[in-house]
C-alpha positions as CSV (number, residue, x, y, z in Angstrom):
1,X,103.9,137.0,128.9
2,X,104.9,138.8,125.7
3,X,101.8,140.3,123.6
4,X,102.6,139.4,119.9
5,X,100.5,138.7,116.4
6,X,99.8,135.6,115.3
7,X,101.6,136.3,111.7
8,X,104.4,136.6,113.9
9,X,104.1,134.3,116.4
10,X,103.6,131.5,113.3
11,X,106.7,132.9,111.5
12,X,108.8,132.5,114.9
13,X,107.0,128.9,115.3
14,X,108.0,127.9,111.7
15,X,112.0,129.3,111.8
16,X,112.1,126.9,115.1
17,X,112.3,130.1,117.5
18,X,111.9,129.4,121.5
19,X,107.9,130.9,121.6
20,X,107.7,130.0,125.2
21,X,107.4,133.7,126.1
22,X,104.3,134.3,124.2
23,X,102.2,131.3,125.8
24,X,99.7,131.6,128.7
25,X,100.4,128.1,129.9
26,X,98.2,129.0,133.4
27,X,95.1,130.0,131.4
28,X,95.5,126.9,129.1
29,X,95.4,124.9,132.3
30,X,92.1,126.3,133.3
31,X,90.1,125.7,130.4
32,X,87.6,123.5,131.2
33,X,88.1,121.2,128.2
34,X,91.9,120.6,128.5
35,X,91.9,117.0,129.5
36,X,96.1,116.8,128.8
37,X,98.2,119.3,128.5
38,X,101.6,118.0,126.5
39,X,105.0,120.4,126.6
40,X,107.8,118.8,124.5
């Protein structure tokens, strides 16, 4: 996983960028409160 700032993590999210680099998709899975977690 790629560190990066959130102005620039919402500037590559807004031009339609592929951000998938950036996200910790294992921690988001072990938060206790994450009933569903939805990829498109």
């Amino acid at each position: 996983m790629k560190t990066i700032t959130a102005k620039e993590f919402d500037e590559k999210f807004d031009n339609g960028e592929d951000i998938t680099e950036y996200l910790d998709f294992l921690n988001a899975i072990k938060l206790k409160n994450v009933k569903r977690l939805k990829i498109s």
